[in-house]
C-alpha positions in Angstrom: -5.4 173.6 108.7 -7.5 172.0 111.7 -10.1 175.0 111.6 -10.6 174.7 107.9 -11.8 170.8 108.4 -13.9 172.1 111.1 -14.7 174.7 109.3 -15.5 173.3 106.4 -17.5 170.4 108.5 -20.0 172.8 110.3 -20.9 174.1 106.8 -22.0 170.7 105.7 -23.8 170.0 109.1 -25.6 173.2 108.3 -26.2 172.2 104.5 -27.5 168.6 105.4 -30.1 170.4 107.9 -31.7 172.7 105.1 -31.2 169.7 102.6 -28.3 167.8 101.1 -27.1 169.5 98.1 -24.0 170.6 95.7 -22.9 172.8 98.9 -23.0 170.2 101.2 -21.4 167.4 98.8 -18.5 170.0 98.1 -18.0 170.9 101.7 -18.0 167.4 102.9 -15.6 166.5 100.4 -13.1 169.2 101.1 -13.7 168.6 105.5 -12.5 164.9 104.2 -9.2 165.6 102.5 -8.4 168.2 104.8 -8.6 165.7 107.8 -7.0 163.3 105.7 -4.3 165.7 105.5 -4.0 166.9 109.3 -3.7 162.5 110.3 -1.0 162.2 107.4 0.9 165.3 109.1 0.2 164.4 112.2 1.5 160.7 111.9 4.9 162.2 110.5 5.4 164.9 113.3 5.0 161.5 115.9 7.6 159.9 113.9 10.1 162.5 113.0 9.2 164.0 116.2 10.5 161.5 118.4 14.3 161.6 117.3 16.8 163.1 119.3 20.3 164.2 118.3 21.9 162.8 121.3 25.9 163.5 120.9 
């Protein structure tokens, strides 16, 4: 899911160098929630990451 954020981030770089347009609004958009995504899963995997069954 990592590689489609940066994925979809180097396609915006590239659509902001030949001109902001629908591309690069759509690309930027999906980078974001994708991101958004990896922190949110990322912040869970910490939590639920760090218990132990000790018995």
């Amino acid at each position: 899911m990592l590689n489609l954020a940066v994925l979809f981030f180097v396609v915006a770089i590239i659509a902001a160098i030949f001109g902001f347009g629908g591309i690069a609004g759509a690309a930027a958009g999906a980078a974001q929630f994708l991101f958004m995504v990896f922190v949110v899963l990322f912040v869970v995997s910490l939590i639920f990451g760090r218990r132990t069954l000790s018995r």
